[in-house]
N, C-alpha and C positions, 0 to 999 in steps of 0.2 A: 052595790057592794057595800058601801060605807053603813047604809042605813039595816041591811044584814044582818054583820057584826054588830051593829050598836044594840041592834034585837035582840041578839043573843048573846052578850055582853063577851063578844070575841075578841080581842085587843089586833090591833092592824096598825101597821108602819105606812103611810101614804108618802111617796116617793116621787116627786117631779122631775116627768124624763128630760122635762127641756133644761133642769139644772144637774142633773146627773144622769147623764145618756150611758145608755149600757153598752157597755165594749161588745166584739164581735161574738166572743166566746159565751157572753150571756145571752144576745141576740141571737145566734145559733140556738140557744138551748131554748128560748124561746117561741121562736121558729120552728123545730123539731117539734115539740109539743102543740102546736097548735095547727100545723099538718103544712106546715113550709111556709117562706118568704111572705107565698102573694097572699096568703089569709091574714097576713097582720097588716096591711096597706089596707087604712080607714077612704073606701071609696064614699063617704058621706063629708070627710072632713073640709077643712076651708083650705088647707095647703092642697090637697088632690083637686079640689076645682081653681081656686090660682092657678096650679100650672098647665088645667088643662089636662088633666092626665086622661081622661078617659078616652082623649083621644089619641096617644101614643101606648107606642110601645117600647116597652122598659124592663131595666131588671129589677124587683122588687127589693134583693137584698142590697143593692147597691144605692137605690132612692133610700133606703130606709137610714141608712149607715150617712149618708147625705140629710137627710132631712126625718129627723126623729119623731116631727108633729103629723108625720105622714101613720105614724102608728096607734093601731087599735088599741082603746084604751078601756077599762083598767085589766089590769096584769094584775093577775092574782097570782102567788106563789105560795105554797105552801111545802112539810113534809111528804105530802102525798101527790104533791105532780103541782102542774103550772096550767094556766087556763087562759085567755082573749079571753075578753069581755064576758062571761062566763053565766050560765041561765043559774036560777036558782039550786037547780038538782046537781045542777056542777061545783058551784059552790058547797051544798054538803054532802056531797063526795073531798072534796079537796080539804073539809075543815074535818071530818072523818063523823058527821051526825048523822 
């Protein structure tokens, strides 16, 4: 995503969730866009195998609200919608090229 933008000389705000975790009401929007809760729980990251998740079962919007490094990363926001981790074609869709 970073290097993207830098191509296309897109100006971007990079936002550390683990110093500014998004409230419910962003997380919801979040969530809604990227097609619910369990699509944003990073099954690759190092907090999901710490705790072993793959072999429980959980709620994903309540692990996430809990533990924010559990989340797929980067969050692209833009005026034109919100994106997970997002392929290139999604990216300009959202940047509108």
């Amino acid at each position: 995503m970073i290097r993207y933008c830098s191509d296309r000389g897109i100006t971007y705000q990079l936002v550390d969730l683990r110093e500014r975790t998004p409230g419910k009401r962003e997380l919801d929007a979040i969530a809604s866009a990227a097609g619910g809760y369990d699509k944003l729980i990073d099954t690759e990251s190092a907090a999901y195998r710490k705790k072993n998740m793959g072999y429980m079962t959980f709620d994903p919007e309540e692990e996430l609200i809990e533990n924010i490094e559990l989340m797929r990363v980067p969050v692209v926001r833009t005026d034109h919608g919100i994106a997970v981790d997002p392929s290139d074609a999604e990216l300009e869709s959202l940047f509108g090229k």
